[in-house]
FIKOLZA-1660 file (N, C-alpha, C; in steps of 0.1 Angstrom, whole numbers, plus 5000, padded with zeros to 4 digits):
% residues 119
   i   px   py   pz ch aa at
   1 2196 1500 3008  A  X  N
   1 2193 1513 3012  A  X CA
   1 2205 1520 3018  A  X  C
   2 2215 1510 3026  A  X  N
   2 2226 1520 3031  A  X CA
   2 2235 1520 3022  A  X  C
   3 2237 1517 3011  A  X  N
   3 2245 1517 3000  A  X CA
   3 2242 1532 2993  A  X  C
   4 2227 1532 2991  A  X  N
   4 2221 1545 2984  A  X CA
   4 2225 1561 2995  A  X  C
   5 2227 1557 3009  A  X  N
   5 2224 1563 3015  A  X CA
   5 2239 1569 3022  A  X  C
   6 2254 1560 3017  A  X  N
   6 2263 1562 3018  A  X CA
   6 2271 1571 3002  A  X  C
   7 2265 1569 2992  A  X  N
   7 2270 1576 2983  A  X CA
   7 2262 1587 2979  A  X  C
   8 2251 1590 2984  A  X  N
   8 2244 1600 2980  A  X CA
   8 2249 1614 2986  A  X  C
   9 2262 1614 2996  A  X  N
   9 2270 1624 2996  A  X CA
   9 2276 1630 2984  A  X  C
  10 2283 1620 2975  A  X  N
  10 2289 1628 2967  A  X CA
  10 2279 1633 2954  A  X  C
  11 2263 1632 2951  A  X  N
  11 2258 1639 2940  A  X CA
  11 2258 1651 2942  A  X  C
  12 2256 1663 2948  A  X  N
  12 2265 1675 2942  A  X CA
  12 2275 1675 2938  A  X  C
  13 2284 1668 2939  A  X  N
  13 2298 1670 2935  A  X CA
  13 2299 1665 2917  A  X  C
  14 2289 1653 2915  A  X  N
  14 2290 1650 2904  A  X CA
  14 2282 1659 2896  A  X  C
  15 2271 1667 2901  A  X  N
  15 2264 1669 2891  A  X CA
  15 2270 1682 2887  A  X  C
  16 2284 1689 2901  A  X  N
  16 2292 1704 2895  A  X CA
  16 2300 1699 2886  A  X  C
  17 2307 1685 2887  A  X  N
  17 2315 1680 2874  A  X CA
  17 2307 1677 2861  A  X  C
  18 2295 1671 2861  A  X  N
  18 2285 1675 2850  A  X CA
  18 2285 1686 2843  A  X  C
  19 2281 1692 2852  A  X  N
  19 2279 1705 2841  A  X CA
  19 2293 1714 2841  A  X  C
  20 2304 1712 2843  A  X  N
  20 2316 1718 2842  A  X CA
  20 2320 1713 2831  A  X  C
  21 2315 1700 2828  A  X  N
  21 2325 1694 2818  A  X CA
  21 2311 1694 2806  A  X  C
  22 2299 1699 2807  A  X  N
  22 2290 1702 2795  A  X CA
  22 2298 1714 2787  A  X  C
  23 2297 1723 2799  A  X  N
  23 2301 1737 2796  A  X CA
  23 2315 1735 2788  A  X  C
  24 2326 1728 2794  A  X  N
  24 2338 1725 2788  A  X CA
  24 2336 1724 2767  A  X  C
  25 2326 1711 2772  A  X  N
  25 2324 1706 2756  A  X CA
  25 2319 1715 2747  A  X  C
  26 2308 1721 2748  A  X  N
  26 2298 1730 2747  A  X CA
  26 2312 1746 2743  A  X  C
  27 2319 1749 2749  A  X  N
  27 2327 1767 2746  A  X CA
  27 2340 1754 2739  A  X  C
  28 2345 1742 2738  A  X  N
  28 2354 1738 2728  A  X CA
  28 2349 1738 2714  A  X  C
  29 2333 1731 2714  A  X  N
  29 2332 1730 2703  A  X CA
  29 2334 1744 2690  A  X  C
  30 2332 1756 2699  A  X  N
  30 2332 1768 2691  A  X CA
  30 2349 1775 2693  A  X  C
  31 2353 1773 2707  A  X  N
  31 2365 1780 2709  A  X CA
  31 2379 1774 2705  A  X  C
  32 2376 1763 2710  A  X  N
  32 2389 1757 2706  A  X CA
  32 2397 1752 2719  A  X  C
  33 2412 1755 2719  A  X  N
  33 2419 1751 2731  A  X CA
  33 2416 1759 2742  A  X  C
  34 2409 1774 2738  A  X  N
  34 2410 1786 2750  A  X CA
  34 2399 1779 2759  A  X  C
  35 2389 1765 2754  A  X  N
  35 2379 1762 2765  A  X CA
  35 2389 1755 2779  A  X  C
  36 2397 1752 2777  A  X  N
  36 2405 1741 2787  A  X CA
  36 2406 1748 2801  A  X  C
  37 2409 1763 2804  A  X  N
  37 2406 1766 2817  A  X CA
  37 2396 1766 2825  A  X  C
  38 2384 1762 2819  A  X  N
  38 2369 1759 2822  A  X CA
  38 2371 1749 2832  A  X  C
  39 2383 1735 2832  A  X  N
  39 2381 1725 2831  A  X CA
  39 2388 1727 2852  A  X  C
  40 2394 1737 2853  A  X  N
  40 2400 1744 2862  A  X CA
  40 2388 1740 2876  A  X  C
  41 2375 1744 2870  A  X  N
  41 2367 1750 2883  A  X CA
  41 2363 1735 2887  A  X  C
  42 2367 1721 2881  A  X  N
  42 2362 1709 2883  A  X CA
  42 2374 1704 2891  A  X  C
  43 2381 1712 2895  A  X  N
  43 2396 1704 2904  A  X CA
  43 2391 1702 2920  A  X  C
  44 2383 1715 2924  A  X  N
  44 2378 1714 2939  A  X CA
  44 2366 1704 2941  A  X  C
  45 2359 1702 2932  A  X  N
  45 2349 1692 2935  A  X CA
  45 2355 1675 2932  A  X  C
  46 2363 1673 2921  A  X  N
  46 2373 1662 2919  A  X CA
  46 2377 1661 2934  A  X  C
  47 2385 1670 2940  A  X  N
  47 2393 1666 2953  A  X CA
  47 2382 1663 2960  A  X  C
  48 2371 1667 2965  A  X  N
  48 2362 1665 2975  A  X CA
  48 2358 1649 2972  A  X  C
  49 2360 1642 2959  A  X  N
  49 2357 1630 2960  A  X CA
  49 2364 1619 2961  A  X  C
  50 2379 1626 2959  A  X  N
  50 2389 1616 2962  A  X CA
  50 2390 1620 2979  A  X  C
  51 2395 1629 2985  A  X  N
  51 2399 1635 2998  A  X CA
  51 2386 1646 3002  A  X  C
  52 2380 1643 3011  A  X  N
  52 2370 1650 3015  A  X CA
  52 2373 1660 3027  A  X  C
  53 2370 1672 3023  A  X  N
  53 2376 1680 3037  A  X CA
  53 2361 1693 3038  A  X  C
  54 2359 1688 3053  A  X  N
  54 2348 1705 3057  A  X CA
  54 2349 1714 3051  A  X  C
  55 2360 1721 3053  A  X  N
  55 2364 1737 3053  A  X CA
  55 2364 1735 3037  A  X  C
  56 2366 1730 3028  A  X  N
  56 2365 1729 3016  A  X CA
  56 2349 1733 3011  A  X  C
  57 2343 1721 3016  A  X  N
  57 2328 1713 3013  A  X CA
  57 2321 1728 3016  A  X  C
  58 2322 1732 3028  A  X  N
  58 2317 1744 3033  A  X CA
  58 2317 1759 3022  A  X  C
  59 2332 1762 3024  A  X  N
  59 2335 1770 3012  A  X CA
  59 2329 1770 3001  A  X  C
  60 2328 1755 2992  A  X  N
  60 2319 1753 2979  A  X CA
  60 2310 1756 2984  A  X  C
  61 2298 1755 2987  A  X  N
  61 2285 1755 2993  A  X CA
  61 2282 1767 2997  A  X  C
  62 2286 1776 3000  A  X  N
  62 2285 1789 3006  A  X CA
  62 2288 1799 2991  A  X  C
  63 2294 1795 2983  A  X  N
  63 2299 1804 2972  A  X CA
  63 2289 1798 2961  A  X  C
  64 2288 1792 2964  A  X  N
  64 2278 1785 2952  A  X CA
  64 2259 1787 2958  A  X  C
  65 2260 1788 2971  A  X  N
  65 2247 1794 2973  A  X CA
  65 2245 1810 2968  A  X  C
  66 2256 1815 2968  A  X  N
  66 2257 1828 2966  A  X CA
  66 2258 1833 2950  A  X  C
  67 2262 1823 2942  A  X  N
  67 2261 1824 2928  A  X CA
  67 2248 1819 2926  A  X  C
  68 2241 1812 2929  A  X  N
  68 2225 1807 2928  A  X CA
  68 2217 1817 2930  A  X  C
  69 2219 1822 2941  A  X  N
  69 2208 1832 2946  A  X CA
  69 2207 1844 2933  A  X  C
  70 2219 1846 2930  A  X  N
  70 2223 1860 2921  A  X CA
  70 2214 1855 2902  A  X  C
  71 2218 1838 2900  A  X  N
  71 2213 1830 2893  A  X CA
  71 2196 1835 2892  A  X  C
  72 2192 1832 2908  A  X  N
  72 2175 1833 2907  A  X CA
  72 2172 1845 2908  A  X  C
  73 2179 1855 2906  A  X  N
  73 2174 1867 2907  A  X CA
  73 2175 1872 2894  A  X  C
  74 2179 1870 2890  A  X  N
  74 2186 1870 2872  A  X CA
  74 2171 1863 2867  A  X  C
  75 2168 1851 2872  A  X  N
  75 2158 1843 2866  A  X CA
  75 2145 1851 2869  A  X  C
  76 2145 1852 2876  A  X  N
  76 2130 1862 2882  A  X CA
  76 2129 1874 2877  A  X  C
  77 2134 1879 2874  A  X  N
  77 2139 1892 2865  A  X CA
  77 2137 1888 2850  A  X  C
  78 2141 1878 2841  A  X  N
  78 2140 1875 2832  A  X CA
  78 2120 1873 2830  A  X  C
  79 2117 1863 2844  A  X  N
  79 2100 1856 2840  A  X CA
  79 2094 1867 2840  A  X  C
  80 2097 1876 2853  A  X  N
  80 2086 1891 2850  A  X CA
  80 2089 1897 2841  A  X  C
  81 2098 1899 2828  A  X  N
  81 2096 1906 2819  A  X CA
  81 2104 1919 2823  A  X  C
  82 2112 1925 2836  A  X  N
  82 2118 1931 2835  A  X CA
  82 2130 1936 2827  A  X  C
  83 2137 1928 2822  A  X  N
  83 2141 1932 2808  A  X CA
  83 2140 1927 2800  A  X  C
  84 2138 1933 2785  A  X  N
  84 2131 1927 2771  A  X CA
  84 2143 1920 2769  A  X  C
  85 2139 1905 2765  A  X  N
  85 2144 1898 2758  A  X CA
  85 2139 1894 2744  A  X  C
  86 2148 1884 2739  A  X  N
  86 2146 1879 2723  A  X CA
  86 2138 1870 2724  A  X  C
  87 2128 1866 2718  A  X  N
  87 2120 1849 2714  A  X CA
  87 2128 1837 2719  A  X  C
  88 2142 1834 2714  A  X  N
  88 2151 1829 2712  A  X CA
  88 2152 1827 2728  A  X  C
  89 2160 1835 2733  A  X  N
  89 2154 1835 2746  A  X CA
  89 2150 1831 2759  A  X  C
  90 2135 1833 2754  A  X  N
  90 2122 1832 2762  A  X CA
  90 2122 1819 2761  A  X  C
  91 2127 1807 2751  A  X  N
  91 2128 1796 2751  A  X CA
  91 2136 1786 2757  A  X  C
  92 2145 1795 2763  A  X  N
  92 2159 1790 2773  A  X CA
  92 2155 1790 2788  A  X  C
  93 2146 1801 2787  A  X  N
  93 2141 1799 2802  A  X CA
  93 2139 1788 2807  A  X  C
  94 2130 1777 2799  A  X  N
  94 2124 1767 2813  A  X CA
  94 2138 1758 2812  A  X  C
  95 2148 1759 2806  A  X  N
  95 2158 1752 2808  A  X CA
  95 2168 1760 2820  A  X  C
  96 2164 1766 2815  A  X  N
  96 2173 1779 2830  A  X CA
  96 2168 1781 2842  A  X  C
  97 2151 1773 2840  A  X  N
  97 2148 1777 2851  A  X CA
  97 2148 1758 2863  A  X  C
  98 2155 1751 2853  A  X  N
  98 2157 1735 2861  A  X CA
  98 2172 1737 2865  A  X  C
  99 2179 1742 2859  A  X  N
  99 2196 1748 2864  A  X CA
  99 2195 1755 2877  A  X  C
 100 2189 1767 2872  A  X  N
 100 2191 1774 2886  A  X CA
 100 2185 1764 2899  A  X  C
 101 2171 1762 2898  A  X  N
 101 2171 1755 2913  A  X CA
 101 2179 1745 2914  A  X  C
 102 2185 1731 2901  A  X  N
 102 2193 1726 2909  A  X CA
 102 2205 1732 2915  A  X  C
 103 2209 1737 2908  A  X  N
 103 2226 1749 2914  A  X CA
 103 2220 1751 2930  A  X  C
 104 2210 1754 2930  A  X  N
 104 2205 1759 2943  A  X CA
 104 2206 1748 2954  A  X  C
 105 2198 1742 2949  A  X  N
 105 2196 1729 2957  A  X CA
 105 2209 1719 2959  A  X  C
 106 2219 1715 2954  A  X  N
 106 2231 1713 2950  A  X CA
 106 2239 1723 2958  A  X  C
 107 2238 1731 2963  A  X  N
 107 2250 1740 2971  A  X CA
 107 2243 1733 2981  A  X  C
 108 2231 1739 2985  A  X  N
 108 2222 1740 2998  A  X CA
 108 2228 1726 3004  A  X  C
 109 2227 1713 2997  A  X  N
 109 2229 1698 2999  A  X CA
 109 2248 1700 3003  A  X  C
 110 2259 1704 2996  A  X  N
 110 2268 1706 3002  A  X CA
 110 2268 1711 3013  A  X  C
 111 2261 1721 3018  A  X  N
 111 2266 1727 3032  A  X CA
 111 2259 1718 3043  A  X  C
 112 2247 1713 3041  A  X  N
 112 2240 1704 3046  A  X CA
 112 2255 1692 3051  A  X  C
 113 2255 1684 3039  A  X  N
 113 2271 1678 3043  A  X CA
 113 2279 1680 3050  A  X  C
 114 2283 1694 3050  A  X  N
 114 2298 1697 3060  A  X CA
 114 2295 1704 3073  A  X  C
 115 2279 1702 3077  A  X  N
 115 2274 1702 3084  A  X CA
 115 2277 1693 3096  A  X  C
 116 2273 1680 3085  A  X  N
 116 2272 1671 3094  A  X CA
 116 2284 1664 3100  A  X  C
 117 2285 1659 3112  A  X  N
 117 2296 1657 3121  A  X CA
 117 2303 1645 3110  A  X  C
 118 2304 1635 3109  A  X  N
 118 2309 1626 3098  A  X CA
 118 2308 1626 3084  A  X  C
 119 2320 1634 3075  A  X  N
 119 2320 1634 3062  A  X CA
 119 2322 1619 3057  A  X  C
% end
């Protein structure tokens, strides 16, 4: 249990390198080399697992709650039907709608961390 309980710091970090590096695969397969800057936004969460720093941990967590929030308002906006969308779509939702809370939940769990007195 203190094994589970000492690495379970870094799953935000892995699950922003997850999906940084879906996203990567996912705009190469159609783009080509122009996907490789993508690969950029995975350098601050990389460092956080080699070299762990507050002011960092904090910063991610705070910007990323703040892209979430805009995330679930986007999403709530889509479920009410406020803007017409395509079939196509309407199908992405319940997939969009497991992203956004984790994104949410996943910041929320970073600031939680640089919270606490020992990283």
């Amino acid at each position: 249990m203190k094994r589970i309980q000492k690495y379970s710091k870094f799953i935000p970090y892995l699950y922003f390198i997850a999906v940084i590096s879906y996203c990567f695969t996912d705009v190469n397969r159609s783009s080509g080399i122009t996907a490789y800057p993508i690969l950029l936004f995975g350098i601050p969460f990389l460092w956080q697992l080699i070299r762990p720093s507050k002011q960092l941990n904090f910063t991610l967590g705070i910007t990323f709650v703040c892209i979430s929030s805009y995330l679930i308002l986007a999403y709530l906006s889509d479920l009410f039907n406020i803007i017409n969308l395509s079939s196509t779509t309407k199908q992405f939702i319940v997939y969009g709608g497991f992203f956004v809370a984790a994104n949410f939940l996943m910041a929320l769990w970073m600031i939680r961390n640089s919270m606490k007195r020992a990283f």
